[in-house]
PDB file of N, CA, C and O in Angstrom, chain B, residues numbered from 101:
ATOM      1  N   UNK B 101       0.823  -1.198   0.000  1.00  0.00           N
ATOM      2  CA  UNK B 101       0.000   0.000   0.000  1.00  0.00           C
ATOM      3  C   UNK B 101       0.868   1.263   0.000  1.00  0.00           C
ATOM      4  O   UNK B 101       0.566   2.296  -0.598  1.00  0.00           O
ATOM      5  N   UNK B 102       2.064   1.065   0.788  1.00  0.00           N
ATOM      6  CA  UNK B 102       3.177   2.462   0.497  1.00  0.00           C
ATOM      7  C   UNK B 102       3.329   2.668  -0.887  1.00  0.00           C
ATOM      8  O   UNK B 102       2.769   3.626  -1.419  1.00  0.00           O
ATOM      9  N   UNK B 103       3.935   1.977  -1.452  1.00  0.00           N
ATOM     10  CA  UNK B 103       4.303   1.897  -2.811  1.00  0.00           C
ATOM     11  C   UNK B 103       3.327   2.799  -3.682  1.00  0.00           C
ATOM     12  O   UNK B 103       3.674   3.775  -4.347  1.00  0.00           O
ATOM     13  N   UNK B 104       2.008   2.278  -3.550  1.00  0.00           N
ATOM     14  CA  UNK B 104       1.127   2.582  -4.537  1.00  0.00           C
ATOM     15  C   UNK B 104       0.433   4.126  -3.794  1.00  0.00           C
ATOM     16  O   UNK B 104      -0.257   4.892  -4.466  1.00  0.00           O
ATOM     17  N   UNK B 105       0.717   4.339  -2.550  1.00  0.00           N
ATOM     18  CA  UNK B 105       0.432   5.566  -1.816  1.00  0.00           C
ATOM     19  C   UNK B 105       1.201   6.788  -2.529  1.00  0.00           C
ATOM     20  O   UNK B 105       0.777   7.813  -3.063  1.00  0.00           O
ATOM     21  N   UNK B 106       2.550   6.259  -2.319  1.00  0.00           N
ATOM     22  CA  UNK B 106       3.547   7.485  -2.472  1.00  0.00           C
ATOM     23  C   UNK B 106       3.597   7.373  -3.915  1.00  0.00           C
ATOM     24  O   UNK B 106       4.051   8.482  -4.197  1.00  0.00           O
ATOM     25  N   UNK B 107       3.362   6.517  -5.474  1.00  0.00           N
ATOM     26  CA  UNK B 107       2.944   7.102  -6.688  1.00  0.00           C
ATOM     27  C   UNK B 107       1.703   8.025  -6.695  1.00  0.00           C
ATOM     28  O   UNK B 107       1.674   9.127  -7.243  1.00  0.00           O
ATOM     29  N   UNK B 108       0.906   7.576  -6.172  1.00  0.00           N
ATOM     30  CA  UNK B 108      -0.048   8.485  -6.296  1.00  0.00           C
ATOM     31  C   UNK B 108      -0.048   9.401  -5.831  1.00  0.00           C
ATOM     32  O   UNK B 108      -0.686  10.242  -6.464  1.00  0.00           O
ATOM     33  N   UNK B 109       0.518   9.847  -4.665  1.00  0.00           N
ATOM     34  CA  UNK B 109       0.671  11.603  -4.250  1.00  0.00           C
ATOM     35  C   UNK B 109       2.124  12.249  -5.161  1.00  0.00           C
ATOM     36  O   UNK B 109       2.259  13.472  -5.130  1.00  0.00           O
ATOM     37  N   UNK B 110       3.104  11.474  -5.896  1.00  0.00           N
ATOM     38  CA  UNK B 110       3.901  11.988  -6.864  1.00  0.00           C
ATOM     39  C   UNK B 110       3.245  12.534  -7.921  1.00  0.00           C
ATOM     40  O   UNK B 110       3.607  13.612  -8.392  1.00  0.00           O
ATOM     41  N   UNK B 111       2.180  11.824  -8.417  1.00  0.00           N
ATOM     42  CA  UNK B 111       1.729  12.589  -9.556  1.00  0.00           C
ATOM     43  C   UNK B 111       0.850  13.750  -9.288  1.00  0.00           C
ATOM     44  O   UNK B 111       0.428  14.319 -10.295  1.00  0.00           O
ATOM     45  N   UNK B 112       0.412  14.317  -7.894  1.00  0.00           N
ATOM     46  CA  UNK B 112      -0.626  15.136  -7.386  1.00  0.00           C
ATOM     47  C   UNK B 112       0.438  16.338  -6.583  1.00  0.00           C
ATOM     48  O   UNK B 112       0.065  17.493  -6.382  1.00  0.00           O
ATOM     49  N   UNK B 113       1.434  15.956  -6.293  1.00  0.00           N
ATOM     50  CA  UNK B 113       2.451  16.747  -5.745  1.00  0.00           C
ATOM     51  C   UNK B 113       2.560  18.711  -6.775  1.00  0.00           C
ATOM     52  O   UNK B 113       2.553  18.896  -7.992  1.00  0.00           O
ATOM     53  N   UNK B 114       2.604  19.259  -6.191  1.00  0.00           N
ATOM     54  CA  UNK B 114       2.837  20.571  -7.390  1.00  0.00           C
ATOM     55  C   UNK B 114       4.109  20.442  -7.906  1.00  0.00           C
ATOM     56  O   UNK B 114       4.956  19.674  -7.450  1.00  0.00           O
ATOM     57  N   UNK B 115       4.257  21.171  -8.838  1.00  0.00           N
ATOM     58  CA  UNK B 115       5.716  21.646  -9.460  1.00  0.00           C
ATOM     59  C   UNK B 115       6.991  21.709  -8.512  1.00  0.00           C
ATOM     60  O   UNK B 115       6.902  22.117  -7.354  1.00  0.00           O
ATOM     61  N   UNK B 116       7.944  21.364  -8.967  1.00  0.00           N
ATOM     62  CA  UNK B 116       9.266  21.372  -7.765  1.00  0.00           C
ATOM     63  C   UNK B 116       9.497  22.798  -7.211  1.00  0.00           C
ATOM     64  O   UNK B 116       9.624  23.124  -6.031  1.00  0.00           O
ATOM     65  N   UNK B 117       9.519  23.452  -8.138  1.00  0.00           N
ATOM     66  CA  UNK B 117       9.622  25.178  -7.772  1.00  0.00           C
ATOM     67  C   UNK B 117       8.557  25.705  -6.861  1.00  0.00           C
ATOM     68  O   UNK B 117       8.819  26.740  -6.249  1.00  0.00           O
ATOM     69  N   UNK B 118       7.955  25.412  -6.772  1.00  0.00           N
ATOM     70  CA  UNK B 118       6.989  26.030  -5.446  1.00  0.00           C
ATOM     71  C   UNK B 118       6.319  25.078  -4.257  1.00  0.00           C
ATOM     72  O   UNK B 118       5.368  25.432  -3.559  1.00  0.00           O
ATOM     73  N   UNK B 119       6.860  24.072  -4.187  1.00  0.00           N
ATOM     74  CA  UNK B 119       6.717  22.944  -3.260  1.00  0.00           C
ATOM     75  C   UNK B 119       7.462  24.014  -1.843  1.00  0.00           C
ATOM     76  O   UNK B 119       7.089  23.876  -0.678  1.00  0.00           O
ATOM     77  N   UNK B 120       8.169  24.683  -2.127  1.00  0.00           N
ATOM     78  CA  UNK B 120       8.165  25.282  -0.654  1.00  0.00           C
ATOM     79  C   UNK B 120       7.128  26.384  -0.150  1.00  0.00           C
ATOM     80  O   UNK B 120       6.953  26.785   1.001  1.00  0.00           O
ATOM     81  N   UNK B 121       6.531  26.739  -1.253  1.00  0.00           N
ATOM     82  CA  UNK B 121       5.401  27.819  -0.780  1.00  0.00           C
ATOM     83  C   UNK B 121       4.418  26.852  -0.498  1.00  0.00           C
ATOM     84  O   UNK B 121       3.997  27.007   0.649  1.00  0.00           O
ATOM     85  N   UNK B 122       3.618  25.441  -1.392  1.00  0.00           N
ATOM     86  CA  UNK B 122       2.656  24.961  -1.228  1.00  0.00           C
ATOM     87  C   UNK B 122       3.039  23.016  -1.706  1.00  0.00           C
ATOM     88  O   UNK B 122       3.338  22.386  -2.721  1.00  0.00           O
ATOM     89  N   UNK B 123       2.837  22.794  -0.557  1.00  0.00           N
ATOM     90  CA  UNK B 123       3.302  20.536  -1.518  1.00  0.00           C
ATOM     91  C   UNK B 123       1.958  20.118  -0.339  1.00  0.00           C
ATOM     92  O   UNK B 123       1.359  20.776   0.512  1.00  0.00           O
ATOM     93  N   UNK B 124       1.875  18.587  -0.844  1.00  0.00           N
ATOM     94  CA  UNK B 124       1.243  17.892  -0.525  1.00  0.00           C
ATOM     95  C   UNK B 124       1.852  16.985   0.162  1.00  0.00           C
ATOM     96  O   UNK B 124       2.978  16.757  -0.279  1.00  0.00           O
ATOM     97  N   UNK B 125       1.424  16.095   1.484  1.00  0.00           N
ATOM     98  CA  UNK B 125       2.170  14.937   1.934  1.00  0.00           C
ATOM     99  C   UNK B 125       1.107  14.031   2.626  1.00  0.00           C
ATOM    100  O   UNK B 125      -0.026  14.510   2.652  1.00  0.00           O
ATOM    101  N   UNK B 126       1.281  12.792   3.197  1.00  0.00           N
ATOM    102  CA  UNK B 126       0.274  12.251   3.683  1.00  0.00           C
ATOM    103  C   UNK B 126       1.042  11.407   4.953  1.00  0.00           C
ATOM    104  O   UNK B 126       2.262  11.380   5.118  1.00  0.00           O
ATOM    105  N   UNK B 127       0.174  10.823   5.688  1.00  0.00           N
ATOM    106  CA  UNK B 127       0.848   9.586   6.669  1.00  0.00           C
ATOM    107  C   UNK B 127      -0.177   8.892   6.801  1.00  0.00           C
ATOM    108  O   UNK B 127      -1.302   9.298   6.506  1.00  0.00           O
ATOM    109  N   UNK B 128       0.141   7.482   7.372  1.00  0.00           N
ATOM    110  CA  UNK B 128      -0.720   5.988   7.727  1.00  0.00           C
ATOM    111  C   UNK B 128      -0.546   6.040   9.190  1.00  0.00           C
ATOM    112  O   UNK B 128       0.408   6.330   9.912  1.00  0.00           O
ATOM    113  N   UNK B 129      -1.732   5.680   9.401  1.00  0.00           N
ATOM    114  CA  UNK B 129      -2.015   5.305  11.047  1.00  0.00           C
ATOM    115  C   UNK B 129      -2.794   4.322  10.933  1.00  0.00           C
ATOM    116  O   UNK B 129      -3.991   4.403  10.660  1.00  0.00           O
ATOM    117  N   UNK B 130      -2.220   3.396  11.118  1.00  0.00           N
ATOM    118  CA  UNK B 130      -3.388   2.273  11.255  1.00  0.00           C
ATOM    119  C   UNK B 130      -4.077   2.006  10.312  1.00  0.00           C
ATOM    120  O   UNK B 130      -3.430   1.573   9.359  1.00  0.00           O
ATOM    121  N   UNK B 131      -5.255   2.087  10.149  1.00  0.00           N
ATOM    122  CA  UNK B 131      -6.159   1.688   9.281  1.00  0.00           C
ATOM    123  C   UNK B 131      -6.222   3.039   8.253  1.00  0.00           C
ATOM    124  O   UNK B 131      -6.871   2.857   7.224  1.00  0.00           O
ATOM    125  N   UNK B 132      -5.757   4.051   8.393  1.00  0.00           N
ATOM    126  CA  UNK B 132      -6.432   5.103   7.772  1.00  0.00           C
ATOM    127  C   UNK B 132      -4.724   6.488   7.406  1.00  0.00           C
ATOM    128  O   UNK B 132      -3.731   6.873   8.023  1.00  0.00           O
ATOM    129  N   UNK B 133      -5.374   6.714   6.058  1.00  0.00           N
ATOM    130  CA  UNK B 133      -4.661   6.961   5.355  1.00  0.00           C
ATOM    131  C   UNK B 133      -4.912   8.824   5.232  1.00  0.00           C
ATOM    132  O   UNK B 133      -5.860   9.054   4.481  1.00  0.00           O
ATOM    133  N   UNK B 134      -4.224  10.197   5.841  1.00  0.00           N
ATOM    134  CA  UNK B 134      -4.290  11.125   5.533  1.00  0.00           C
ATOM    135  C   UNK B 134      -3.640  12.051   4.810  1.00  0.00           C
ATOM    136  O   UNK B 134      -2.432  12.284   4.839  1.00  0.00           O
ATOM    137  N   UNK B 135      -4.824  12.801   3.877  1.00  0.00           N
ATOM    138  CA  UNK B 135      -3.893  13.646   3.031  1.00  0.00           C
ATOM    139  C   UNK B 135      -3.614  15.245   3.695  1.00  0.00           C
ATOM    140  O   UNK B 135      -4.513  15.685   4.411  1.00  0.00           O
ATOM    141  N   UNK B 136      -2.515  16.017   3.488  1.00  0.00           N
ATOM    142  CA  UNK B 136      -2.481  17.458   3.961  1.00  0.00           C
ATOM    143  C   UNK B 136      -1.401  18.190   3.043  1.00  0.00           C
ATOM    144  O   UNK B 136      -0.371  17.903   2.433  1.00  0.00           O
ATOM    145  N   UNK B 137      -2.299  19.415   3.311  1.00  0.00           N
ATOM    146  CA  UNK B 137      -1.169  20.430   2.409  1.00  0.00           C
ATOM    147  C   UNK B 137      -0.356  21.394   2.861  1.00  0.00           C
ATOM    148  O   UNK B 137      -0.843  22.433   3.308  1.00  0.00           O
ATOM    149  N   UNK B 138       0.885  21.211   2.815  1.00  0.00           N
ATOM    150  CA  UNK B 138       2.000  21.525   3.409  1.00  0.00           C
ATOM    151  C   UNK B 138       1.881  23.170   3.278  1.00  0.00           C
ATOM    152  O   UNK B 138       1.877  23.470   2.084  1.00  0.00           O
ATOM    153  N   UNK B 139       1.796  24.175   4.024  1.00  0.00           N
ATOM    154  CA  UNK B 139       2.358  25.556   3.487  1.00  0.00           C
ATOM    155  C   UNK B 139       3.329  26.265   4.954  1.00  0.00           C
ATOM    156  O   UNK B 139       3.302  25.867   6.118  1.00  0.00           O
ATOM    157  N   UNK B 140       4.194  27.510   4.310  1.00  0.00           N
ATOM    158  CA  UNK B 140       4.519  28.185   5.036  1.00  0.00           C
ATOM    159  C   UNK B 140       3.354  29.055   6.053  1.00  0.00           C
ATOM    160  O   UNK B 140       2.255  29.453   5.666  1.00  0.00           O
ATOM    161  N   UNK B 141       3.755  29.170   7.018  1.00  0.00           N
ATOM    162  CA  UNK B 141       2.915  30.151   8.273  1.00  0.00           C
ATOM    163  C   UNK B 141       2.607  31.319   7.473  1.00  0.00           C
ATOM    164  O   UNK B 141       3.284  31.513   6.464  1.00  0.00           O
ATOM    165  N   UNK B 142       1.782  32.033   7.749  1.00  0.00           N
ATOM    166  CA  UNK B 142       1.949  33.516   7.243  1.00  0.00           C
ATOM    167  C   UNK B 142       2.710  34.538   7.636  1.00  0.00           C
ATOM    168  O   UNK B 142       3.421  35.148   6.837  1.00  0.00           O
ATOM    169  N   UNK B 143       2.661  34.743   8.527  1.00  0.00           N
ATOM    170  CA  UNK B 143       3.453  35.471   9.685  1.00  0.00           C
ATOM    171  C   UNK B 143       5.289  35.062  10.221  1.00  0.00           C
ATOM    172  O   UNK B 143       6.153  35.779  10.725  1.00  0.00           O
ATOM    173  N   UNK B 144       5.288  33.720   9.849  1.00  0.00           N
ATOM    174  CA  UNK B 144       6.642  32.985  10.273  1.00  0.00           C
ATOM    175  C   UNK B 144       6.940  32.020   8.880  1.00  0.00           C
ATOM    176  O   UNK B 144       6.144  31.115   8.633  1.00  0.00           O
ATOM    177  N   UNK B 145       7.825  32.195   8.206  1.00  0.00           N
ATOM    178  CA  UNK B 145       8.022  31.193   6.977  1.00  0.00           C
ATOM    179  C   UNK B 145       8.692  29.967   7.211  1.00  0.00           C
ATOM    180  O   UNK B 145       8.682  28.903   6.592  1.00  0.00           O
ATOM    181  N   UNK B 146       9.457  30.460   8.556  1.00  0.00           N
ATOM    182  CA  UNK B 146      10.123  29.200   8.975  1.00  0.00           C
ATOM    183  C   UNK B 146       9.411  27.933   9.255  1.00  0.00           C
ATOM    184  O   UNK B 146       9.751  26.769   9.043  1.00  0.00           O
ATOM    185  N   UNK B 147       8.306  28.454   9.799  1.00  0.00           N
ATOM    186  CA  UNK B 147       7.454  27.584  10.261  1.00  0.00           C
ATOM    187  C   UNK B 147       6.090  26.911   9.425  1.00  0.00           C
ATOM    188  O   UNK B 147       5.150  27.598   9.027  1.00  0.00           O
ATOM    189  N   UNK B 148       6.194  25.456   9.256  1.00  0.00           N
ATOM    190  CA  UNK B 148       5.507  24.869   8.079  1.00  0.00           C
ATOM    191  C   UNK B 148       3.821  24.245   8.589  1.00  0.00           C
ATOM    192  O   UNK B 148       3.680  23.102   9.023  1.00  0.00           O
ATOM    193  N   UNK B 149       3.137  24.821   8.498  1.00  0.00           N
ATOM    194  CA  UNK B 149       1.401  24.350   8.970  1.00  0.00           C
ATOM    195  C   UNK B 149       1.208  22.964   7.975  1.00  0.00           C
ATOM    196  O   UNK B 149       1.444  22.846   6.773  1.00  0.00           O
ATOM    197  N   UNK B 150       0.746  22.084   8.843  1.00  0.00           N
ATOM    198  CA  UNK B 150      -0.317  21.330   7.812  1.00  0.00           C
ATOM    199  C   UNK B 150      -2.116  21.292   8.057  1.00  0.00           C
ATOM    200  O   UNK B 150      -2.658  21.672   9.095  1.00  0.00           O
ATOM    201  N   UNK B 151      -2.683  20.865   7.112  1.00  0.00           N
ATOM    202  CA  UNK B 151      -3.890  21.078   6.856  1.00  0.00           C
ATOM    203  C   UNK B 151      -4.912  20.557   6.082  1.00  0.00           C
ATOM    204  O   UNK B 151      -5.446  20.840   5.009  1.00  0.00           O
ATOM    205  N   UNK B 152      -5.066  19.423   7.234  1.00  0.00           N
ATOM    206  CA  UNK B 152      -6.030  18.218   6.760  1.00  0.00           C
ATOM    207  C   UNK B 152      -6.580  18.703   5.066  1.00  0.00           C
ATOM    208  O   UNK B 152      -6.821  19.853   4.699  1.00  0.00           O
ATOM    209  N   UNK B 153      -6.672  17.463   4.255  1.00  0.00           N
ATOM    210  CA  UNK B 153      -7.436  17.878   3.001  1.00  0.00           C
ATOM    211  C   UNK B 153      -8.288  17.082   2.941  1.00  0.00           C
ATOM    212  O   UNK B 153      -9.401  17.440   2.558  1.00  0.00           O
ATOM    213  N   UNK B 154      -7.979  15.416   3.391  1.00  0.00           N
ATOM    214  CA  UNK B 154      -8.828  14.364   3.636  1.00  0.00           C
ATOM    215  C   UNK B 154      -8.271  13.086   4.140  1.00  0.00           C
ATOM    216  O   UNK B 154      -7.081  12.949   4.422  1.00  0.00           O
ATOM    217  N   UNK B 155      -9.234  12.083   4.253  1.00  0.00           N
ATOM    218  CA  UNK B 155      -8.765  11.035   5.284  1.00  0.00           C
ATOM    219  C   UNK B 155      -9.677   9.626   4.535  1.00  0.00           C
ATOM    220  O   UNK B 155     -10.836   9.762   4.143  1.00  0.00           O
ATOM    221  N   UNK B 156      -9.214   8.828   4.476  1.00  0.00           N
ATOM    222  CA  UNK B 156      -9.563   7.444   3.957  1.00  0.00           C
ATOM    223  C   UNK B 156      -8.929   6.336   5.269  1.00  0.00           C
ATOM    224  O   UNK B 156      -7.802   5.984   5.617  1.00  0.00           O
ATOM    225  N   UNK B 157     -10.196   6.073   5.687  1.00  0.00           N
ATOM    226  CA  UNK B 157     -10.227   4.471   6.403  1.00  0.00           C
ATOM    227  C   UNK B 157     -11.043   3.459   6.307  1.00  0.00           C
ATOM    228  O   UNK B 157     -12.273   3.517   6.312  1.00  0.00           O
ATOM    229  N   UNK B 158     -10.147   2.200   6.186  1.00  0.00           N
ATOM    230  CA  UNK B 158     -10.565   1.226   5.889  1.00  0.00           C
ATOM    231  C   UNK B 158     -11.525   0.314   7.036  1.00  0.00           C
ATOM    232  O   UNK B 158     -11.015   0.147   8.144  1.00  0.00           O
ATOM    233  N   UNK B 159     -12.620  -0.151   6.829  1.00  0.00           N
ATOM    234  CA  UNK B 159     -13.373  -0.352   7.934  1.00  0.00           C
ATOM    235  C   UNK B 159     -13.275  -1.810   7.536  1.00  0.00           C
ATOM    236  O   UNK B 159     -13.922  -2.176   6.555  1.00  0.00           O
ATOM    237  N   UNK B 160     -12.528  -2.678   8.202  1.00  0.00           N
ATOM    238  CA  UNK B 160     -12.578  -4.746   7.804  1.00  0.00           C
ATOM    239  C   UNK B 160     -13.640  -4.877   8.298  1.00  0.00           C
ATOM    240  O   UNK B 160     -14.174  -5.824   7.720  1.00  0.00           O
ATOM    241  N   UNK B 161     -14.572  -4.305   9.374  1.00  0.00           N
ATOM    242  CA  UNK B 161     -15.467  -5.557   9.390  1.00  0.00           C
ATOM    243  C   UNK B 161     -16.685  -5.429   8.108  1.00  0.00           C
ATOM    244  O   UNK B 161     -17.573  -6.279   8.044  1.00  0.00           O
ATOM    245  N   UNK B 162     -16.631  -4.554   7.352  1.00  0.00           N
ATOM    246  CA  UNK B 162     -17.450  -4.245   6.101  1.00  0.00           C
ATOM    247  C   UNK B 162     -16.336  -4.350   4.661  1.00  0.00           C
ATOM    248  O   UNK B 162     -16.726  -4.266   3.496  1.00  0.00           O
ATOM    249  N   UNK B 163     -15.301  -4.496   4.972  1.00  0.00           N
ATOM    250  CA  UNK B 163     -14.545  -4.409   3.876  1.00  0.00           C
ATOM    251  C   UNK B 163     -14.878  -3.540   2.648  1.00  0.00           C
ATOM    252  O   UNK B 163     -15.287  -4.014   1.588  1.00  0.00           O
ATOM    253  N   UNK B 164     -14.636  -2.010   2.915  1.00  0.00           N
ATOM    254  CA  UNK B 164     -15.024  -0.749   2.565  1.00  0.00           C
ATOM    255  C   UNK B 164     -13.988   0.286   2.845  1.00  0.00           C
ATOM    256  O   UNK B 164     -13.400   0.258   3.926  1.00  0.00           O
ATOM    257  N   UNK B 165     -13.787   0.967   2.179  1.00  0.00           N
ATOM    258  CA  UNK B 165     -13.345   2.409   2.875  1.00  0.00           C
ATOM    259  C   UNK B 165     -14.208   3.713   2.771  1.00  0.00           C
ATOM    260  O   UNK B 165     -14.960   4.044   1.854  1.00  0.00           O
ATOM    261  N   UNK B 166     -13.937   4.324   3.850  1.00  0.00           N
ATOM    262  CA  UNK B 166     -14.600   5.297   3.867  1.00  0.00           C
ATOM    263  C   UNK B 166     -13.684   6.945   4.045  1.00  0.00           C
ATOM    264  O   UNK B 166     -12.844   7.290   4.876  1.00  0.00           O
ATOM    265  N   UNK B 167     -14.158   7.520   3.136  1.00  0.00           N
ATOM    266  CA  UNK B 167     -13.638   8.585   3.019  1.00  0.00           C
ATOM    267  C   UNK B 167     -13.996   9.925   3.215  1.00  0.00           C
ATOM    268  O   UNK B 167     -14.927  10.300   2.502  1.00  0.00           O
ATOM    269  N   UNK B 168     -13.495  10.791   4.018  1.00  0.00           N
ATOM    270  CA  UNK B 168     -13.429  11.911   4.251  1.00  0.00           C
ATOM    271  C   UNK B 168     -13.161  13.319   3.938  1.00  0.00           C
ATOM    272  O   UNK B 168     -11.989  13.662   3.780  1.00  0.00           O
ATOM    273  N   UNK B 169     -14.048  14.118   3.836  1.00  0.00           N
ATOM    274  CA  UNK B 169     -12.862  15.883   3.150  1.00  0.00           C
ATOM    275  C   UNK B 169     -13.662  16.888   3.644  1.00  0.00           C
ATOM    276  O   UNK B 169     -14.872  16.985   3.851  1.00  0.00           O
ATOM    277  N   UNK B 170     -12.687  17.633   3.792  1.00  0.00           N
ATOM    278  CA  UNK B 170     -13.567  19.088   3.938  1.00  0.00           C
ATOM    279  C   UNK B 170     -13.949  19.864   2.882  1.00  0.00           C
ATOM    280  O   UNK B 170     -13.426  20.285   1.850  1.00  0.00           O
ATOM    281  N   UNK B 171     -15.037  19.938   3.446  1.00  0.00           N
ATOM    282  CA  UNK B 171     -16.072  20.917   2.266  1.00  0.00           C
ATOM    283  C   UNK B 171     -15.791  22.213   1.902  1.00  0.00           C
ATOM    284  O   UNK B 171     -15.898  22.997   2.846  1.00  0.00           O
ATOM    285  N   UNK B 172     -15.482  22.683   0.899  1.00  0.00           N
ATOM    286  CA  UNK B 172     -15.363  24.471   0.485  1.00  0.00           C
ATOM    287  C   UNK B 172     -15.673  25.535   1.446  1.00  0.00           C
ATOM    288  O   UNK B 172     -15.022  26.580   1.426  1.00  0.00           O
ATOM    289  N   UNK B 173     -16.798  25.305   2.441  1.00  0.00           N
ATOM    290  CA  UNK B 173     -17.464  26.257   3.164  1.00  0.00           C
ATOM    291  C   UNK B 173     -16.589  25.647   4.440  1.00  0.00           C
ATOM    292  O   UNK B 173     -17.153  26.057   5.455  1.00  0.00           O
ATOM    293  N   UNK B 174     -15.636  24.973   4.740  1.00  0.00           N
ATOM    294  CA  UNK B 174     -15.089  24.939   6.163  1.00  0.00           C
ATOM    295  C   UNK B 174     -16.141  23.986   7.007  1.00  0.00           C
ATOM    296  O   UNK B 174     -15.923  24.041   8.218  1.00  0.00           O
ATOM    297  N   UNK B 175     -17.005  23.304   6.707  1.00  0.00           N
ATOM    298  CA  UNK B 175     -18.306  22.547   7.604  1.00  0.00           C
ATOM    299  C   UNK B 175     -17.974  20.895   7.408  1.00  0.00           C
ATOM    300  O   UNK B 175     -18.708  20.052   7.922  1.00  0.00           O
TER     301      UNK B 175
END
């Protein structure tokens, strides 16, 4: 599942040149797989925020995943 994780956020990743203003990254916990988008602070550049985009977990006793995102309006 790494393998096929980390192609698929390579091809969704932005351009190399501005991956420090804005990139994408994800991590596994367990059952469930999150995406976030990397940016500089506003106020502090040093400092890098992330910011849930969405979340996929796998539920075995239904053998399903279920997936998660935030909506345009913040809800």
């Amino acid at each position: 599942m790494e393998r096929a994780l980390a192609a698929f956020m390579q091809k969704r990743r932005p351009p190399a040149h501005i991956r420090s203003e804005l990139d994408l990254g994800y991590r596994i916990a367990r059952q469930s797989v999150e995406v976030f988008e990397i940016r500089p602070q506003w106020n502090d550049s040093s400092q890098k925020l992330e910011r849930s985009v969405a979340k996929a977990t796998y539920v075995r006793s239904r053998s399903i995943w279920k997936v998660y995102w935030l909506r345009a309006d913040l809800i």
